[in-house]
N, C-alpha and C positions, 0 to 999 in steps of 0.2 A: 676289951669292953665295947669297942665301936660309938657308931654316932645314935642317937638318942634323938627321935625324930619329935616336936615339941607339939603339944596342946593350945591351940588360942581360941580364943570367946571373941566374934565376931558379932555387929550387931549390922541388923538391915532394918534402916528406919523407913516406914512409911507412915508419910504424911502431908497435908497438903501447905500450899504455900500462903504465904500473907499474899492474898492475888496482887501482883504486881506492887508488891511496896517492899524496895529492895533493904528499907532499914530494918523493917520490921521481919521481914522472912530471915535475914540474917541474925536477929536475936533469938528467932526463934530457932534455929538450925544450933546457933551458942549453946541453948538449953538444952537440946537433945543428942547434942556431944556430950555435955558434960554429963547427963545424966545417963547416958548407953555407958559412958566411962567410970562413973560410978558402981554400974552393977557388973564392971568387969570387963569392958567389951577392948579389944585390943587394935579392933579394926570397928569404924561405924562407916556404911555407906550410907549416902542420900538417892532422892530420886531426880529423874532427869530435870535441870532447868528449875530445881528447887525453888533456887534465887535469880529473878523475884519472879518466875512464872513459866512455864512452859506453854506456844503460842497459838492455843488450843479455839481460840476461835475460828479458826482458817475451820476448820470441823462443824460452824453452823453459819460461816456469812460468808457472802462471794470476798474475795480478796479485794476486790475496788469498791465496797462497802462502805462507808462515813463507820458505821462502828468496826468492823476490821481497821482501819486506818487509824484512827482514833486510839485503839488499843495496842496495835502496833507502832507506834511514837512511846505513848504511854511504857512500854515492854523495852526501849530502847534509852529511855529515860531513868529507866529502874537497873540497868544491867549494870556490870561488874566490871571495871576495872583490874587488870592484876601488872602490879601490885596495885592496893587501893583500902582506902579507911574500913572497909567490907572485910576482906581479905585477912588486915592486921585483927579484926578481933574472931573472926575463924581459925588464925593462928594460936591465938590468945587459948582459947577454948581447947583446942588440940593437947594443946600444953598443958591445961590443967588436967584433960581426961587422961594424960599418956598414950595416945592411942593415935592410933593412923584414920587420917580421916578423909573419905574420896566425897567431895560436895558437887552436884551438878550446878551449873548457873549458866545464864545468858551473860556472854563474856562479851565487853567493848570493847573495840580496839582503840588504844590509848590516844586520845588528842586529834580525834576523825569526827564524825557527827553521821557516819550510813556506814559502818563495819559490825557486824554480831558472831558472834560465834557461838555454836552448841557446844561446851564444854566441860568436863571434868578437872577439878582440881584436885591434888593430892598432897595432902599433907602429912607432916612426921609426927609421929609423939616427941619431940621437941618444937616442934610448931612450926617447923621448916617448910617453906616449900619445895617440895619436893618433883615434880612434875607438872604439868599438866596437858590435857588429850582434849582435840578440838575433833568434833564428829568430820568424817569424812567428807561424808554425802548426805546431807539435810535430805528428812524424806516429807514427803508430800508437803503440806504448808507451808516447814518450815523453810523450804526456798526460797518463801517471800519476803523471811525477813534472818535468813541465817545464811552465813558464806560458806563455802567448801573449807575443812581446817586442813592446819598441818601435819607431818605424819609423825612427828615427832613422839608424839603419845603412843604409837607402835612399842617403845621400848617398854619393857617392862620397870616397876619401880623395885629397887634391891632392899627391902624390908628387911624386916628381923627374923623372919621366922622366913625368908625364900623371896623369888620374884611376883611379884603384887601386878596385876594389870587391869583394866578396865575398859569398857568401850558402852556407845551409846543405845539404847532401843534397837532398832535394823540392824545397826550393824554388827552387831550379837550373832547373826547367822550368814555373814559373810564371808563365806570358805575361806579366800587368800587372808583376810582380819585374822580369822582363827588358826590358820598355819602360820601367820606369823608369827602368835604368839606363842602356840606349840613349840615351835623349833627356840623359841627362846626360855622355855620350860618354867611358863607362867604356875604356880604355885597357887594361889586365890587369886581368883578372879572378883569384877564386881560389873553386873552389870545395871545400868541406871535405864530407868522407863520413866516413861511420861504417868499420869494417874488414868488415863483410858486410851484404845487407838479409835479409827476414825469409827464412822460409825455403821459403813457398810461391812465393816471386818468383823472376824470372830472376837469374841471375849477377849482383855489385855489376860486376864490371868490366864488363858488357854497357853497363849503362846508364849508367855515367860516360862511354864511349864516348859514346857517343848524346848526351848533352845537352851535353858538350863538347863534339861539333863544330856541333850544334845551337845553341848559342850564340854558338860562334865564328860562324854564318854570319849571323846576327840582328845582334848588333851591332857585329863587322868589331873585336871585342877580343881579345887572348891572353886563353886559357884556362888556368890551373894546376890542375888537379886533383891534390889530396891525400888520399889513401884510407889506413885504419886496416887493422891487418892482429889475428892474433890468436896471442898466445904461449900453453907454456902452463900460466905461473900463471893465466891468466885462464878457459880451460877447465879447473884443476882447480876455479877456483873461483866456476864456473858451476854444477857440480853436474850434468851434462849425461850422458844415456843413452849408449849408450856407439856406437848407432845416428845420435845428436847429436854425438857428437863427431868421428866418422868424417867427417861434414858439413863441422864446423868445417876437420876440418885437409884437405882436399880443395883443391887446387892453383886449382881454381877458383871456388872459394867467398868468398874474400877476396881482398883488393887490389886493382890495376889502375891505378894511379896512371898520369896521362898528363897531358901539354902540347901544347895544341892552337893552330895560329896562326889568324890571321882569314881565312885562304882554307878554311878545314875540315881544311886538313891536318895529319895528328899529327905534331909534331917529338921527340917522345922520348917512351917508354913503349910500350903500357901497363906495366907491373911485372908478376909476377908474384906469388903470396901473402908474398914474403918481406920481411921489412927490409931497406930502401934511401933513396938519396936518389936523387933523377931532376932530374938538372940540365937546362937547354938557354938558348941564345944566343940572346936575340929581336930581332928585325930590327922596329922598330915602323912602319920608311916599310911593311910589307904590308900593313898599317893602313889607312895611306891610300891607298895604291891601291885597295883594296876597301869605300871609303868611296868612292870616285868611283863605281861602279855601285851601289851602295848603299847611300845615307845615310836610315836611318830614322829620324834625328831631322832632316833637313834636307832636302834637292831632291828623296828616295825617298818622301814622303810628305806627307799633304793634311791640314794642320790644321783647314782648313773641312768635314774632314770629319769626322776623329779626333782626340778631345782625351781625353786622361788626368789626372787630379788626382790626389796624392798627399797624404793629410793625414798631417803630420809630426807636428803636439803628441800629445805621448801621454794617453789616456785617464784621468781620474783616480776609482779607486773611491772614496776618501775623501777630502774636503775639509770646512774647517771653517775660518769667518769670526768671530770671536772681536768681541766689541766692544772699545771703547778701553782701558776699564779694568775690571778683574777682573770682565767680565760685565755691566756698567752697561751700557744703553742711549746710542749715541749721543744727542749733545744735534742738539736740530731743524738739519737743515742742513748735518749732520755727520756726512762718511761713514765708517761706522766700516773698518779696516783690516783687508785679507785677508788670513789667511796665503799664504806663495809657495806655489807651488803646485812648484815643483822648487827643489829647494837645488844651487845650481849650482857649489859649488864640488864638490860629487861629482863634477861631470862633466867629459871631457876637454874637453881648449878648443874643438876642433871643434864639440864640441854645445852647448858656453857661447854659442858665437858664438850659434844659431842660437835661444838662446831670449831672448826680452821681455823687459821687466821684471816683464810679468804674469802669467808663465809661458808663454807661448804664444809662436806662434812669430813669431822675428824678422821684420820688415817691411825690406828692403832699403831 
């Protein structure tokens, strides 16, 4: 009889955020889980930085600006803790939808006051967390107020229907990103976009096109794209020329949300600049039939030729090995004790699994 390759109802939400009000953009993200979950969806993505904003003014004020500054406090005031009271009721919601839920937000680093992170969280149809993926390399603005993440988010997440992966705006066309995940035979993908790019660039919905089906063909996985769109509290409270603003609300400026399957074909979208949800039925045997002409982690490719390393342990700026007791000198022979180097129960069990006792990463 064999294996029986399974059907899911995936949703890719786009919509914009409560600008900067982290309580309120996360009820509204609760609402639009549970109601993608309602109409079925087994998987709902968000768009980048959902919660509470993607930091979209670097695009109309110089960076040393009184309103850039202003709003960037305000952006770091509104960001996400994980774990954190945010968090628990995103979990909440997940649970009631059944459904896997990948939400973008501006992530804090826990009990600091100048750490952010561009981030994706992943959650289970039991509410679990499951992962989460810190953007690599912050592109243009946000290096003013986003740090390099860890690569942790490389792994894929082990879903129900195959391995689940996700990555940020840019780095959606990042060749080594995208073989890494190939070789790990990422299954749906999801990629999260901001609601427009800068504004000397081509259209957002151009290029979600493009590297959606550009990844669809690379590694034979569904594609969800999730794009941000722009209300407008957010352009009143942009502070935007009125030349700028015309931009914003221009029908082809923002959005373009689309699902892409693994022969390059769009199965729904793209959107339009409005709020929507973009549902579609994925048939995952296309998968593997286009894994039979193309396996770039397997028969399509020469590892005696090309090899990729991915280093997982993250970087550490500050470390500090304390002797045994208050400072004393170990005695001869005696090696004094390191501090860990991650406190793991910070982290979801995915990434517990994957680290050492010494901090580094686990040895299978």
């Amino acid at each position: 009889m064999g294996d029986a390759e399974p059907i899911i109802r995936v949703a890719a939400v786009q919509a914009a955020s409560v600008f900067l009000n982290r309580e309120a953009s996360t009820a509204k993200a609760c609402e639009l889980i549970r109601r993608a979950g309602g109409a079925g969806a087994q998987l709902v993505a968000f768009p980048e930085g959902f919660i509470p904003a993607h930091p979209l003014w670097f695009h109309f004020h110089a960076a040393t600006s009184k309103v850039a500054n202003d709003l960037s406090v305000e952006l770091f005031e509104n960001a996400v803790e994980i774990p954190g009271p945010q968090v628990s009721l995103l979990q909440e919601a997940a649970r009631d939808a059944g459904a896997y839920v990948v939400v973008g937000m501006c992530e804090k680093r826990a009990g600091t006051f100048g750490t952010l992170y561009n981030t994706l969280l992943f959650l289970g149809p039991d509410g679990q967390v499951l992962s989460r993926h810190q953007k690599l390399v912050p592109t243009v603005g946000e290096r003013l107020v986003h740090t390099p993440g860890e690569p942790r988010g490389l792994v894929p997440v082990r879903a129900s229907f195959g391995a689940m992966s996700g990555l940020i705006c840019g780095e959606n066309s990042n060749p080594l990103a995208i073989s890494a995940l190939t070789m790990q035979y990422t299954r749906v993908h999801v990629m999260s976009w901001p609601s427009h790019f800068p504004t000397s660039g081509a259209p957002l919905r151009q290029r979600v096109l493009i590297d959606s089906q550009a990844f669809a063909q690379m590694t034979k996985a569904f594609v969800v794209s999730a794009c941000g769109t722009v209300d407008k509290r957010a352009i009143e409270r942009l502070q935007v020329s009125e030349d700028q603003e015309a931009l914003l609300r221009s029908e082809d400026f923002c959005g373009g949300s689309t699902i892409v399957a693994p022969d390059s074909s769009v199965v729904a979208g793209p959107l339009g600049p409005e709020e929507d949800i973009l549902y579609a039925d994925l048939d995952l045997e296309i998968g593997v039939r286009m894994k039979l002409r193309h396996d770039f982690a397997g028969h399509y490719n020469r590892p005696d030729v090309f090899q990729l390393h991915v280093h997982l342990p993250a970087a550490n700026l500050f470390d500090v090995s304390p002797s045994p007791a208050l400072g004393q000198p170990a005695a001869d022979g005696e090696a004094a004790p390191a501090l860990e180097k991650h406190d793991e129960l910070s982290l979801p069990a995915a990434e517990r699994a994957a680290v050492g006792p010494d901090g580094g990463e686990q040895v299978p």
